[in-house]
C-alpha positions as CSV (number, residue, x, y, z in Angstrom):
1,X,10.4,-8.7,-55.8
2,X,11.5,-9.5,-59.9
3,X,8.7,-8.2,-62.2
4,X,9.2,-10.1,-65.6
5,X,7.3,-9.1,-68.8
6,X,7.5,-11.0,-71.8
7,X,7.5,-9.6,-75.6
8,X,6.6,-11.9,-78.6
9,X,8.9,-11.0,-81.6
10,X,8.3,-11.0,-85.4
11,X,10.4,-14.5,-85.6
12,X,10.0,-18.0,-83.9
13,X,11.1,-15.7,-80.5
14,X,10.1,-14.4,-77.3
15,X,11.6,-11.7,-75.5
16,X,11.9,-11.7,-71.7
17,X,12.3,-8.7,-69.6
18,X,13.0,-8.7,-66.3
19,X,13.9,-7.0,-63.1
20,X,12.9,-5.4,-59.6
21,X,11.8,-2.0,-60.4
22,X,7.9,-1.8,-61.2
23,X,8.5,0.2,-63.7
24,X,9.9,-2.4,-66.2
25,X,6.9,-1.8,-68.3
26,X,8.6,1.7,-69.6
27,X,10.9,-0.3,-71.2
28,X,8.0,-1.9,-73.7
29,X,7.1,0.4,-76.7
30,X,4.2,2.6,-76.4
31,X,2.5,0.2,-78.9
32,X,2.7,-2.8,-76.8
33,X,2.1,-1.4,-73.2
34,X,-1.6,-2.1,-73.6
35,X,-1.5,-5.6,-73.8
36,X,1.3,-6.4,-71.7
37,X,-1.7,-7.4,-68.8
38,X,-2.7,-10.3,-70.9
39,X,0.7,-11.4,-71.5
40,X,0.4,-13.7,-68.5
41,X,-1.8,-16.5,-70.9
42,X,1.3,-17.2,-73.4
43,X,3.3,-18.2,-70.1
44,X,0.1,-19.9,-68.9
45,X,0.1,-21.5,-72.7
46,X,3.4,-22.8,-72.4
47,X,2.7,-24.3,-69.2
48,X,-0.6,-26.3,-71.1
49,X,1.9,-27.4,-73.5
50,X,1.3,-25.5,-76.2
51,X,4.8,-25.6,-78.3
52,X,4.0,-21.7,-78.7
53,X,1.7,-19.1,-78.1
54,X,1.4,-15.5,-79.3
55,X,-0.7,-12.6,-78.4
56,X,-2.4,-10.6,-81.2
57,X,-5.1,-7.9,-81.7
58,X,-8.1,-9.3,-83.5
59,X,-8.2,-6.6,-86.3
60,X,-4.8,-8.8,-87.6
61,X,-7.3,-11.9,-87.8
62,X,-7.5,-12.8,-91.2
63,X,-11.1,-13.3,-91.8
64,X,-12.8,-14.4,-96.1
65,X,-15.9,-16.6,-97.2
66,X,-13.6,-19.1,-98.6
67,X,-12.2,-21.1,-95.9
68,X,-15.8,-22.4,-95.1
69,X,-16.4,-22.7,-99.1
70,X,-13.3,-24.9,-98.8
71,X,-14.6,-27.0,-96.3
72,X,-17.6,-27.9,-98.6
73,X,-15.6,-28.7,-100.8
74,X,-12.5,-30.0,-100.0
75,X,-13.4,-32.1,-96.6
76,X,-14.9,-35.7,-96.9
77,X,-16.6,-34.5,-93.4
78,X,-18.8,-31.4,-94.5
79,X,-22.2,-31.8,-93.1
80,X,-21.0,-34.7,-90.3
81,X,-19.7,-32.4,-87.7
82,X,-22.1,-29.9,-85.7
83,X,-19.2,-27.3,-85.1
84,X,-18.2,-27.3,-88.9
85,X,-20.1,-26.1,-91.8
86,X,-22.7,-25.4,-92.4
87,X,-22.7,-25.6,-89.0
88,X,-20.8,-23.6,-86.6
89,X,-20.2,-20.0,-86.5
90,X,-20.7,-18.3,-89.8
91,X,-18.6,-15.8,-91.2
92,X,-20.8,-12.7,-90.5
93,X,-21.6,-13.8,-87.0
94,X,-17.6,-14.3,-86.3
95,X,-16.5,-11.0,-87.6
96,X,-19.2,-9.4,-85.6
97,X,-18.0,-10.9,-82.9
98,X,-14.1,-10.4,-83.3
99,X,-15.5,-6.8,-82.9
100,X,-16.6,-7.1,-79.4
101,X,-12.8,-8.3,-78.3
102,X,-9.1,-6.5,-78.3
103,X,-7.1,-9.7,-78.2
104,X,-6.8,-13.1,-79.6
105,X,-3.9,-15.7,-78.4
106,X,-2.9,-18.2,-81.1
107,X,-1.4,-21.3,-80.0
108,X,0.8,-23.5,-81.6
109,X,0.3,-27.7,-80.6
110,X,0.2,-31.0,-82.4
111,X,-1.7,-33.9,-82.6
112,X,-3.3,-36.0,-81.7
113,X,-6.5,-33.8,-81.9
114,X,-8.0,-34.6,-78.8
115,X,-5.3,-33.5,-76.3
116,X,-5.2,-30.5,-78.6
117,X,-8.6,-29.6,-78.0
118,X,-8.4,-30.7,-74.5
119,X,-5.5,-28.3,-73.9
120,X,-7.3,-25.6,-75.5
121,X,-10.6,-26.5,-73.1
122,X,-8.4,-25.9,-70.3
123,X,-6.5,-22.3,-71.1
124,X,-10.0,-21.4,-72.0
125,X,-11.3,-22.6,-68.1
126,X,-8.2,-20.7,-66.9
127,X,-9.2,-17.5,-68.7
128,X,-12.1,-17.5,-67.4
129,X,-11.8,-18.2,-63.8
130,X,-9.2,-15.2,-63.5
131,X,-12.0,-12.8,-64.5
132,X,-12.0,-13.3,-68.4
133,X,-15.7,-13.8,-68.7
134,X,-16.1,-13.5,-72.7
135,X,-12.8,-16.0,-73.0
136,X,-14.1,-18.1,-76.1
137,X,-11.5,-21.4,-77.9
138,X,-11.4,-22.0,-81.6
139,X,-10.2,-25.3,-82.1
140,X,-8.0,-27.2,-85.3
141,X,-10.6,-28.9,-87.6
142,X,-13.7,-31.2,-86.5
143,X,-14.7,-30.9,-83.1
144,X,-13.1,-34.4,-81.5
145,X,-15.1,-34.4,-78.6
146,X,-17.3,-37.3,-79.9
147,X,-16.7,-39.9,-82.6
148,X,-19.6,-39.1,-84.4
149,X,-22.2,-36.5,-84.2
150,X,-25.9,-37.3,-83.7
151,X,-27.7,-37.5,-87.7
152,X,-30.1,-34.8,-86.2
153,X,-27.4,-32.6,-86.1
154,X,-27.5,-32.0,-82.0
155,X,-24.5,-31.7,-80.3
156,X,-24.0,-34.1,-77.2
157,X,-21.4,-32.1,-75.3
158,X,-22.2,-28.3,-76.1
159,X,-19.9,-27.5,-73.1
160,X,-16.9,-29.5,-74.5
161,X,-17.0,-28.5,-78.1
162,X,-15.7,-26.0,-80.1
163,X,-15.9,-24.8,-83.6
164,X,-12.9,-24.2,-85.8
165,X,-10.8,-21.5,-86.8
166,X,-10.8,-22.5,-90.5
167,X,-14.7,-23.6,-90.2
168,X,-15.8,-20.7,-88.8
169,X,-14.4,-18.4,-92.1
170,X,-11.2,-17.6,-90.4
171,X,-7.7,-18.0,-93.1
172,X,-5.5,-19.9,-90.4
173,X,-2.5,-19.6,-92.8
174,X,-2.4,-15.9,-92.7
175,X,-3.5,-15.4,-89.2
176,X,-0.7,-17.4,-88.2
177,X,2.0,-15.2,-89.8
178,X,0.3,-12.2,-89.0
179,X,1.0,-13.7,-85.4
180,X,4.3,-14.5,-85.8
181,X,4.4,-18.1,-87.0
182,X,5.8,-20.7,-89.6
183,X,2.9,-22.3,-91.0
184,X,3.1,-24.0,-94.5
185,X,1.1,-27.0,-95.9
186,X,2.4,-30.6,-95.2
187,X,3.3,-31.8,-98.6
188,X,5.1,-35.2,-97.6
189,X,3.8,-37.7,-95.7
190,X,5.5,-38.1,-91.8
191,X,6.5,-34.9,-91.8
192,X,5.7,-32.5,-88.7
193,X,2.0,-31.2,-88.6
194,X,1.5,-28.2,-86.4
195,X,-1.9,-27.4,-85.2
196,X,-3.0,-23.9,-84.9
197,X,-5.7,-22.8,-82.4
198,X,-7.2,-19.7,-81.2
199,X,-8.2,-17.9,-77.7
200,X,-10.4,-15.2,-77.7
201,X,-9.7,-12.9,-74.9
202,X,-11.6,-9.9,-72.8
């Protein structure tokens, strides 16, 4: 029997090991060993079609009040969206929470938002089913579930939606590099937008 393991690496790479002895996990630094279990849901990422996916401990989630103090006001949607502000999760709930999990997987995908969130929805359902009972998805931007929320600010489908990572006070710019990725604002129009989104994991 082939064990394989894979390793993310500081750049746009992924290391595989593999090989029949069981103990192919000596070969992974003492640093990594503990996560190695979870590794499983970057492969299962990939398979969701996810362009990448990398596994990170939640202390390197960059969390600030400003991304949600951007949303009010920088988005032409603040207020119409029950998963954004000031809606959502608030910043002091979410860092309580990143408190009560070891590991966060950030995906990489692209539009259109939808199939985004709809891939996310499902590696979330995965996690879950294989034991992961706290497995929680942060989404990219308004909740697409529905194409408008109800004006009483209800939400329709609260098994379907999701709130963001940027809504919900996390900095997706430096999370992403602290995971590993290229992420840098589209400044031209056409070129490729990547979509970040976020698996809580325990």
């Amino acid at each position: 029997m082939t064990n394989t393991i894979t390793c993310d690496l500081t750049s746009d790479s992924t290391l595989l090991l593999a090989g029949r002895s069981d103990r192919i996990g000596d070969l992974i630094p003492p640093e990594r060993r503990a996560d190695t279990a979870l590794d499983r849901w970057v492969l299962a990422a990939r398979r969701l079609g996810f362009a990448q996916a990398r596994l990170i401990s939640t202390d390197r989630i960059r969390t600030a009040a400003w991304p949600r103090e951007k949303c009010r006001f920088g988005c032409a949607g603040y207020g119409r969206n029950a998963m954004c502000p000031p809606g959502g999760i608030d910043l002091e709930t979410l860092e309580r929470m990143l408190g009560e999990y070891g590991w966060a997987l950030v995906v990489e995908g692209a539009p259109p938002g939808r199939a985004f969130h709809d891939q996310l929805l499902a590696l979330e359902r995965e996690a879950f089913l294989a034991g992961l009972h706290k497995t929680l998805a942060f989404g990219a931007g308004p909740c697409p579930v529905c194409p408008q929320c109800p004006e009483d600010g209800s939400c329709r489908h609260p098994d379907r939606a999701r709130p963001s990572m940027e809504g919900s006070g996390i900095d997706v710019y430096a999370t992403a590099r602290a995971a590993g990725f290229s992420l840098e604002p589209v400044a031209q129009p056409g070129r490729y937008v990547k979509y970040m989104g976020m698996i809580l994991l325990q």
